[in-house]
LODODREN-130812 format. One record per residue (C-alpha): residue in one letter; x, y, z. Coordinates in steps of 0.05 Angstrom, whole numbers, plus 32768, in hexadecimal, padded with zeros to 4 digits. Layout:
residues N
AXYZ/...
end
This chain:
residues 180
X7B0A7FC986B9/X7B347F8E86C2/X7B0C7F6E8684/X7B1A7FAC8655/X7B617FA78672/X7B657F59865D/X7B467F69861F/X7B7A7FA48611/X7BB17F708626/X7B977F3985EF/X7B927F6A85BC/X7BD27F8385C4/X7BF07F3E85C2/X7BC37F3D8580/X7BDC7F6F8566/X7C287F5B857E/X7C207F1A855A/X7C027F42851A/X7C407F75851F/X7C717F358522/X7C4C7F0884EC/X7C487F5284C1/X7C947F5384D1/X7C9A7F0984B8/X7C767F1D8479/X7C9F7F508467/X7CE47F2B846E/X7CB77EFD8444/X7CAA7F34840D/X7CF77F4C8414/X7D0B7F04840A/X7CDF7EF783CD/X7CEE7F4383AF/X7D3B7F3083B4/X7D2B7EF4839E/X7CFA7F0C8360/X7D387F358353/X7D6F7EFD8354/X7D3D7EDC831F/X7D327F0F82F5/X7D7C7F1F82F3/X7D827ED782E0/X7D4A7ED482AC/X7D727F07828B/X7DB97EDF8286/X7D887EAA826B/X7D667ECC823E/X7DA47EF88222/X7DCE7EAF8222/X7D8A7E8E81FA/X7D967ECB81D3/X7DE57EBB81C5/X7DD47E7081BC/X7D9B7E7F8180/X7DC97EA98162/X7E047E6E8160/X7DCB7E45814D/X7DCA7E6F8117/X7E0A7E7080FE/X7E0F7E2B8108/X7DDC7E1680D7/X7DF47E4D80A4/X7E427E2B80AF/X7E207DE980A2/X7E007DF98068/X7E3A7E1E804A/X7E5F7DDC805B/X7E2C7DB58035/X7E277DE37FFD/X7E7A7DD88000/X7E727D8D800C/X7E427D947FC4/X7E707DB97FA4/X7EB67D897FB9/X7E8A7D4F7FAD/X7E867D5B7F65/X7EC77D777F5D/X7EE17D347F79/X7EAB7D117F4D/X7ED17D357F18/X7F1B7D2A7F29/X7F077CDD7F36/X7EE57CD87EEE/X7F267D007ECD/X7F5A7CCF7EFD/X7F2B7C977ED5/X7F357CB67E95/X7F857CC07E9C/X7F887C7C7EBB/X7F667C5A7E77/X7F927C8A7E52/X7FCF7C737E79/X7FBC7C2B7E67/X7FB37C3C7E23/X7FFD7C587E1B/X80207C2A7E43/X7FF57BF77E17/X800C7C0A7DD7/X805C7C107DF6/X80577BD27E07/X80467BBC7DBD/X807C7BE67DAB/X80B17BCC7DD4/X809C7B847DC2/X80997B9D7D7B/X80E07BBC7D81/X80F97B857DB0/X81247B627D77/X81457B9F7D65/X81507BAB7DB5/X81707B657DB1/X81987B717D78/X81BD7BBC7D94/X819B7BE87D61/X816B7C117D8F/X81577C187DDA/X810A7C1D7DE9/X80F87C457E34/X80C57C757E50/X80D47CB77E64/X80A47CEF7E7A/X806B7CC27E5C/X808A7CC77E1A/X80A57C8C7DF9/X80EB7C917DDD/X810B7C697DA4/X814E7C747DA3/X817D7C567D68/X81C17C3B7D7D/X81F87C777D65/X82287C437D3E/X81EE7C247D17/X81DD7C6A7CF9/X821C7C917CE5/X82657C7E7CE3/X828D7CAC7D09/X82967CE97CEE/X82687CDB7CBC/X822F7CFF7CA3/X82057CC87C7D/X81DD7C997C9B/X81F87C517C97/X81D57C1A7C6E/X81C17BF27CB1/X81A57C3A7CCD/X81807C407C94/X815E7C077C9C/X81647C057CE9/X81327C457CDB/X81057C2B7CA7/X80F37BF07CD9/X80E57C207D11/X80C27C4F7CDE/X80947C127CC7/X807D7C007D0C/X807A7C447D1F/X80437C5A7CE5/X801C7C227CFB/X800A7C497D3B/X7FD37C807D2F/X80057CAF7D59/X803E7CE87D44/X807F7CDF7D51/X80B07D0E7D55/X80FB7CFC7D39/X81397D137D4A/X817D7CFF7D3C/X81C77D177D3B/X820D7D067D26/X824B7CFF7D54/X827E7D407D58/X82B97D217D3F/X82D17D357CFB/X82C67D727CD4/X828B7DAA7CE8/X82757DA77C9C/X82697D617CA1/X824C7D5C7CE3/X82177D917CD6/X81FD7D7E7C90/
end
């Protein structure tokens, strides 16, 4: 009896140590099942952020290749406005060219008082001295207008240009005079 009494002692310290180590095991299991939980929680926010970040991905590249579409598109409008600057620059040097040939054309009657030569609004304007043309209160045009005008007319038709004229008297004297 003492042996089946040993033997019932060992077995239940067996089966103590079992109990404590199945104990163990299942803290173990709680452990890893709040643990398997955590994860999968945290797979989720992963995968839903992965989600979010393909999707920006997404947007991304269609933003950057609107933007290149746009850069296309401003790069020939620029290619454009550069090429018509060009063109309106060569123009530019083209007028101011031929007023400079004018004004050195024109420069003796400058000299002289008969006319004034200038720029304005990229138009060049000749403009004949008022006491060279008519006497005051005159209608006629004086002998050194007349000819005052044929010089400027000359140099003028050499030019493959139109001109527009214009021209008026003073107010003094009479209003039939003045508006003949």
């Amino acid at each position: 009896m003492g042996a089946l009494k040993n033997k019932i002692q060992g077995l239940n310290r067996d089966k103590d140590a079992l109990q404590e180590k199945l104990d163990g095991t299942k803290r173990q299991l709680k452990g890893a099942q709040e643990n398997y939980k955590r994860l999968a929680m945290l797979k989720q926010r992963l995968e839903n952020k992965l989600n979010e970040l393909v999707q920006s991905r997404a947007r991304c590249l269609a933003n950057v290749q609107e933007l290149s579409n746009k850069r296309g598109e401003l790069g020939s409008r620029l290619r454009t406005a550069f090429a018509q600057i060009d063109r309106l620059k060569r123009l530019a040097q083209r007028r101011k060219a031929l007023f400079d040939r004018l004004r050195a054309s024109l420069q003796s009657m400058v000299d002289a008082g008969k006319l004034r030569v200038r720029m304005r609004k990229g138009m060049l304007v000749v403009q004949l001295a008022e006491d060279i043309l008519f006497a005051s209160g005159q209608y006629s045009v004086k002998r050194a207008g007349r000819q005052a005008i044929k010089e400027v007319t000359q140099l003028l038709s050499t030019t493959n240009r139109r001109w527009q004229i214009a021209g008026h008297t003073d107010n003094t004297g009479n209003a039939n005079t003045n508006w003949r």
